[in-house]
TIZAMI-893077 format. One record per residue: residue number from 1; residue in one letter; x, y, z of N, C-alpha, C, CB in turn. Coordinates in nm, 3 decimals. Glycine has a CB too. Example, Ala and Ser with C-alpha at 12.3 -4.5 7.8 and 13.67 -1.06 7.14 Angstrom:
BEGIN
   pos   code       n.x       n.y       n.z      ca.x      ca.y      ca.z       c.x       c.y       c.z      cb.x      cb.y      cb.z
     1      a     1.319    -0.569     0.780     1.230    -0.450     0.780     1.320    -0.330     0.780     1.131    -0.447     0.905
     2      s     1.285    -0.225     0.708     1.367    -0.106     0.714     1.290     0.003     0.787     1.408    -0.060     0.572
END
This chain:
BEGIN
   pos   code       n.x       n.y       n.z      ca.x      ca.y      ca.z       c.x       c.y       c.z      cb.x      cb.y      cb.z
     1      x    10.900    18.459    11.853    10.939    18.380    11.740    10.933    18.231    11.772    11.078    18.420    11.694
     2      x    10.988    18.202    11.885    10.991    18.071    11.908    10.814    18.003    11.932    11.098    18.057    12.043
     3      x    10.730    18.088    11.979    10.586    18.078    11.967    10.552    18.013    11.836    10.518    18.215    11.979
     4      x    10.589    18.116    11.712    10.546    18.074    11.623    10.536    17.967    11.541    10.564    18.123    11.592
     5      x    10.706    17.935    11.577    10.766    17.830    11.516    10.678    17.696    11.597    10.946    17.839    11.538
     6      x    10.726    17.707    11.700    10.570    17.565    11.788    10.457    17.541    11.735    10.487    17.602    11.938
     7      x    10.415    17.686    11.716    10.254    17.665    11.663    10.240    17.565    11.472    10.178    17.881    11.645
     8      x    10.338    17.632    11.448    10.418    17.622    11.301    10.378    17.438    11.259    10.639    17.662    11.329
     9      x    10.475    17.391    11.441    10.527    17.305    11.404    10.398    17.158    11.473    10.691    17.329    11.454
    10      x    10.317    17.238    11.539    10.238    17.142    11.549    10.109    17.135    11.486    10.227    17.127    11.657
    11      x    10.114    17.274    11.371    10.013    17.261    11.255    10.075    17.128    11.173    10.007    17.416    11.150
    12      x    10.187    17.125    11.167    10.259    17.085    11.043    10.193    16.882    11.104    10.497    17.149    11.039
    13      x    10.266    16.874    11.212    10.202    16.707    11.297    10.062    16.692    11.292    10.230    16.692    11.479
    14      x    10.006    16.795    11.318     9.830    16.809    11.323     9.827    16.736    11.179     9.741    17.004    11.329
    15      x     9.825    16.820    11.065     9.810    16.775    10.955     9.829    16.672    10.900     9.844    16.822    10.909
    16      x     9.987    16.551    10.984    10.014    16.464    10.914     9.943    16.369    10.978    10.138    16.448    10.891
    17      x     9.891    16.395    11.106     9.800    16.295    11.135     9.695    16.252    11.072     9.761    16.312    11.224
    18      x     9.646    16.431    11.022     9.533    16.413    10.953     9.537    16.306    10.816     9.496    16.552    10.917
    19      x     9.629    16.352    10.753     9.705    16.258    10.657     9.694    16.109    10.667     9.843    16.283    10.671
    20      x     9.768    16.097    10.776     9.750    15.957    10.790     9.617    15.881    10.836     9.843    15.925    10.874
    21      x     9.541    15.936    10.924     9.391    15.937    10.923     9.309    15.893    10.804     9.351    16.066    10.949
    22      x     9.319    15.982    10.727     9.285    15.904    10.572     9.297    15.840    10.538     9.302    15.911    10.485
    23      x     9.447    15.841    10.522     9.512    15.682    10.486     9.407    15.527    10.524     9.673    15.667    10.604
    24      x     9.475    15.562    10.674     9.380    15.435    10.708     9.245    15.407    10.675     9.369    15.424    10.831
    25      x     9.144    15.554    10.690     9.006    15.545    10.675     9.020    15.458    10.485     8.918    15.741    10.700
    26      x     9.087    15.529    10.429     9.043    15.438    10.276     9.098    15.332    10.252     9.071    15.498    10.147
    27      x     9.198    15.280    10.365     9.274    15.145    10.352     9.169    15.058    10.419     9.433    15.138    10.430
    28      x     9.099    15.090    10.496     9.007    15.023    10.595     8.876    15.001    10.524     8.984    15.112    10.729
    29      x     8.843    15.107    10.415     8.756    15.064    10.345     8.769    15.013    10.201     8.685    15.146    10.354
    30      x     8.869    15.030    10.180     8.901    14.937    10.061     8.892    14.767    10.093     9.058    14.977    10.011
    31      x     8.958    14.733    10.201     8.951    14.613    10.305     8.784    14.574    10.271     8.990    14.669    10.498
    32      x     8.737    14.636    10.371     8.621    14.584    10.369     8.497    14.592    10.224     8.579    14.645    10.490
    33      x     8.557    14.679    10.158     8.511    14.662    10.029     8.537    14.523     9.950     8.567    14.767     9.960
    34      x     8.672    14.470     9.996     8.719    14.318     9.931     8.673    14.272     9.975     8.827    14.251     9.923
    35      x     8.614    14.284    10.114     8.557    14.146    10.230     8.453    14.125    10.170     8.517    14.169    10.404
    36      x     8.385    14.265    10.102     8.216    14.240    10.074     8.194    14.156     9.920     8.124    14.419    10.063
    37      x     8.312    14.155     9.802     8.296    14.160     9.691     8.379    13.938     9.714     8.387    14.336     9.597
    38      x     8.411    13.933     9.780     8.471    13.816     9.802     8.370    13.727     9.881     8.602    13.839     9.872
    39      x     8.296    13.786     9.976     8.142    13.731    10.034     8.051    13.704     9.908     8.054    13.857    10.140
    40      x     8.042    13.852     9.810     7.950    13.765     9.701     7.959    13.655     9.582     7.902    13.843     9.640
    41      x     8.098    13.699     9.579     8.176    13.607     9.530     8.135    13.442     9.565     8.310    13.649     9.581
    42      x     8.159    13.433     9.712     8.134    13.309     9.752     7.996    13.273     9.753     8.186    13.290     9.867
    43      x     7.905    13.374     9.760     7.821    13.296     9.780     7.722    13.254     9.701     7.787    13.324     9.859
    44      x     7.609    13.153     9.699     7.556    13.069     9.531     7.439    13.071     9.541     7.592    12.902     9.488
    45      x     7.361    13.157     9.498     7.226    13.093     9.488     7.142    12.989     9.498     7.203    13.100     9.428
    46      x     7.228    12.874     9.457     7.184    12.750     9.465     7.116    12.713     9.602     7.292    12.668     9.434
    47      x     7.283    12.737     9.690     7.282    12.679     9.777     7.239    12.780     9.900     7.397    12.613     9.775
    48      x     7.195    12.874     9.856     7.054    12.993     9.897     6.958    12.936     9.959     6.969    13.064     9.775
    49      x     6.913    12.902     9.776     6.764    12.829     9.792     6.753    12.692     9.859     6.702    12.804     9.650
    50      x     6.865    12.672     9.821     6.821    12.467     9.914     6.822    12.509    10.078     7.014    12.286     9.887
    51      x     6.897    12.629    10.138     6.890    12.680    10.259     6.759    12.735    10.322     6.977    12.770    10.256
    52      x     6.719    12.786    10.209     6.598    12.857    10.243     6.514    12.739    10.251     6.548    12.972    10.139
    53      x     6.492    12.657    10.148     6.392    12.548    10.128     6.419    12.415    10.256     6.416    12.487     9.953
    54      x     6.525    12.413    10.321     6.535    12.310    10.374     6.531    12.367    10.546     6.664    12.233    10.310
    55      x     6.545    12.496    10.571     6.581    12.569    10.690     6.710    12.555    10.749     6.496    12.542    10.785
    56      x     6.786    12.556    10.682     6.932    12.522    10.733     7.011    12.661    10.695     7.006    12.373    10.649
    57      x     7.123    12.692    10.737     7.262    12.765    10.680     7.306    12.709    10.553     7.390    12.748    10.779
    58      x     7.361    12.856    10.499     7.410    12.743    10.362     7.550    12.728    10.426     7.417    12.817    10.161
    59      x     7.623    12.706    10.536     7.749    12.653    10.578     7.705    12.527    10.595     7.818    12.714    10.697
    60      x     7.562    12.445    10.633     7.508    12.333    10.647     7.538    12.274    10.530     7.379    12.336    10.680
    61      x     7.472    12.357    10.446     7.474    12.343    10.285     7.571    12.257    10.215     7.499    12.471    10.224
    62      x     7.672    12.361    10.245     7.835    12.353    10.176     7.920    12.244    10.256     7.929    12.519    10.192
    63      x     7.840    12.214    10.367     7.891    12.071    10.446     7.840    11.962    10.368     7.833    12.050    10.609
    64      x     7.697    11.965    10.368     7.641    11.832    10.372     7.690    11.836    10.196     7.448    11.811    10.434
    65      x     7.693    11.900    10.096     7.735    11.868     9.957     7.867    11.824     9.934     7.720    11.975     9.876
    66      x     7.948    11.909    10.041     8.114    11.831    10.032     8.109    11.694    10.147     8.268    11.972    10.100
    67      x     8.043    11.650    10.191     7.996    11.521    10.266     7.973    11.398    10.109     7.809    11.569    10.377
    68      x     7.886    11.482    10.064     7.839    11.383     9.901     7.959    11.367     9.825     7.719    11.470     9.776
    69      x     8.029    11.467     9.832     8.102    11.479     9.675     8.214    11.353     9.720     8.195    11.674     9.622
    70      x     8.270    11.408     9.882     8.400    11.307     9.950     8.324    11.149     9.940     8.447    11.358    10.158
    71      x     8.193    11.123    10.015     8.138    10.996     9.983     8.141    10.913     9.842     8.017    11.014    10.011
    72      x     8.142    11.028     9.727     8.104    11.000     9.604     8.275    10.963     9.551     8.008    11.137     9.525
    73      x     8.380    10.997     9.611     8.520    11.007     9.543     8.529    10.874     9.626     8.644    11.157     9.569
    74      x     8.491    10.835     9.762     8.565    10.742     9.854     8.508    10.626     9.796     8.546    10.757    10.019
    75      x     8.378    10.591     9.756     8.328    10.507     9.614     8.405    10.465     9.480     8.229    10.585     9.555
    76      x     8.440    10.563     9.436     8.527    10.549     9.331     8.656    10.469     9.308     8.553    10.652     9.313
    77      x     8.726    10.548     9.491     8.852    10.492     9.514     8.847    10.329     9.536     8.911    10.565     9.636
    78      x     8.708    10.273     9.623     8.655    10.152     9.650     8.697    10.073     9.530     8.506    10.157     9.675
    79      x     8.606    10.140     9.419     8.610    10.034     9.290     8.713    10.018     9.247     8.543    10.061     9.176
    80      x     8.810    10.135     9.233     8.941    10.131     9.158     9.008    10.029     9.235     9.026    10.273     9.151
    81      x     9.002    10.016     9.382     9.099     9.911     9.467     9.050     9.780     9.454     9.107     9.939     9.627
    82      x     8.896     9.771     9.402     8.867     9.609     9.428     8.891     9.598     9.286     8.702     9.543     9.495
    83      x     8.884     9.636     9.168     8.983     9.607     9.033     9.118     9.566     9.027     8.998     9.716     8.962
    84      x     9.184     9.634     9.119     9.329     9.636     9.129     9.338     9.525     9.187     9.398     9.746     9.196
    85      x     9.256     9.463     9.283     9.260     9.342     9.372     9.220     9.176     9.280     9.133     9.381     9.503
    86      x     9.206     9.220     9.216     9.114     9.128     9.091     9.239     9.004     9.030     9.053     9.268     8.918
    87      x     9.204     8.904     9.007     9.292     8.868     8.902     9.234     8.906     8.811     9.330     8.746     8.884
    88      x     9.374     8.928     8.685     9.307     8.950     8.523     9.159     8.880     8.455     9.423     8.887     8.423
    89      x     9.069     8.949     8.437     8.951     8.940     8.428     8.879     8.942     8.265     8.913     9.042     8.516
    90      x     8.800     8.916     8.211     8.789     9.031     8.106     8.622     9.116     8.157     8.788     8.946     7.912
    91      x     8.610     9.220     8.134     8.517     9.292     8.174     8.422     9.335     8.101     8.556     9.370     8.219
    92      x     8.328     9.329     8.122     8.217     9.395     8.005     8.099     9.514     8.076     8.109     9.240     7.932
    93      x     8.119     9.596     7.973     8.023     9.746     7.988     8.037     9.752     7.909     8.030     9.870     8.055
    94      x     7.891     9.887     7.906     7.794     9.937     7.812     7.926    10.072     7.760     7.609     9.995     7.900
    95      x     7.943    10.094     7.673     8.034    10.232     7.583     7.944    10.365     7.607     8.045    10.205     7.377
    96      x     7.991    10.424     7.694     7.864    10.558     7.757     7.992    10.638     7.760     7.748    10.542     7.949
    97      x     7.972    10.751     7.848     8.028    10.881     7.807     8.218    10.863     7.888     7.901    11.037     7.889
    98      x     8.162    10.802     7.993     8.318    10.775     8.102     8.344    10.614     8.095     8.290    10.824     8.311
    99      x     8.306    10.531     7.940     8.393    10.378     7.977     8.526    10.371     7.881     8.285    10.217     7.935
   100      x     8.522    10.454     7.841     8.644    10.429     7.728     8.752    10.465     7.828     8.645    10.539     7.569
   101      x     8.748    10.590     7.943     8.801    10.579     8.078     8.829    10.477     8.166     8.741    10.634     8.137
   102      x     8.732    10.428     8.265     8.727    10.339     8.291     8.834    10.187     8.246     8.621    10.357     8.271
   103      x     8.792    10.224     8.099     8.840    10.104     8.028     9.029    10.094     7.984     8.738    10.108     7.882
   104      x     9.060    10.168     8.027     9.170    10.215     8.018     9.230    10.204     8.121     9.172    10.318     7.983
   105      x     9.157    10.264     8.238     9.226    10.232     8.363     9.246    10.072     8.427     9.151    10.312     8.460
   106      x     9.111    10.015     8.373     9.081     9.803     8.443     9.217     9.806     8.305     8.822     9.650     8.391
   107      x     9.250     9.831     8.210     9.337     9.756     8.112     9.497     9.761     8.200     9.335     9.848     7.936
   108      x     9.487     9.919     8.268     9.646     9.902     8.300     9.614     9.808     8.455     9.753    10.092     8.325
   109      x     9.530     9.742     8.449     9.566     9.658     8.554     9.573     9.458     8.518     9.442     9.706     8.671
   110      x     9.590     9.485     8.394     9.573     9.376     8.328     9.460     9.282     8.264     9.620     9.328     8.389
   111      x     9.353     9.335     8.303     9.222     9.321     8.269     9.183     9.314     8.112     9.158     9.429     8.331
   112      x     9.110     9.245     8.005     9.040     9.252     7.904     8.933     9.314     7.889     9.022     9.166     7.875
   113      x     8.865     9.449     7.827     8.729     9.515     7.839     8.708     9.498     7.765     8.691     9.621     7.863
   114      x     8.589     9.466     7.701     8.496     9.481     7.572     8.335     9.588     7.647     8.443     9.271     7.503
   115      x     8.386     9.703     7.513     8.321     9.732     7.501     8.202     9.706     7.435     8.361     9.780     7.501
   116      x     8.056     9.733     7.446     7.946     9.690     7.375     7.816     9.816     7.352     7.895     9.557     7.461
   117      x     7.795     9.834     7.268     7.708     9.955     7.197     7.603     9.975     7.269     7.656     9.933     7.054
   118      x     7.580    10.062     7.316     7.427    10.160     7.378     7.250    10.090     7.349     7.427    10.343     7.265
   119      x     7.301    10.035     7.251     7.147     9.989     7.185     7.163     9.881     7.185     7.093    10.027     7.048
   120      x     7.258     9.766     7.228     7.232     9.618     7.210     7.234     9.599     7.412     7.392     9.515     7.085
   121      x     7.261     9.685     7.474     7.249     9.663     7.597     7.090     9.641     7.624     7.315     9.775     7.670
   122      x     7.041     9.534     7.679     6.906     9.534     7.740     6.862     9.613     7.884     6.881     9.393     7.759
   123      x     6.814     9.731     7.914     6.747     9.745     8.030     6.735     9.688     8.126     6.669     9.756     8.021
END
């Protein structure tokens, strides 16, 4: 009897290993199922082709474009500080898609803008 009960009892552990075996096997691939759907996720065609076309990584890629974008903001910040540095001025630009912006921001620094129409600007 006591045989049986052993055998009993290490069917019963056998099994929960097995159990848990599973577990992991579909936790492990569910995992890497996110890893794969979050890889395509990230990644862009775009910046594929400029990889392919240029022979680089697109981690090169995704450098050298966030290199532009930070260059392109640290510009911005430039202008906004040499405005701010300004005495009250009055300013003149062309009325395009971002001066009514612009124009808003040179005003809270005390500045005068006039705007001027798209078609009386000369080239």
């Amino acid at each position: 009897m006591a045989l049986a009960s052993r055998l009993d009892a290490l069917n019963i552990a056998f099994e929960e290993a097995r159990r848990r075996k599973r577990a992991d096997d579909g936790l492990s691939e569910a995992r890497e199922q996110q890893a794969a759907l979050r890889a395509n996720a990230m990644s862009d065609p775009v910046t594929s082709r400029a990889a392919l076309l240029l022979g680089a990584t697109t981690d090169t890629i995704n450098l050298m474009v966030g290199l532009g974008f930070g260059a392109m903001l640290e510009c911005i910040a430039c202008l906004g500080w040499l405005i701010a540095q300004l005495p009250p001025c009055v300013i003149g630009m062309e009325a395009c898609s971002g001066a009514h912006h612009w124009a808003r921001l040179f005003q809270q620094y005390g500045h005068t803008v006039k705007l001027t129409a798209p078609k009386l600007v000369a080239p």
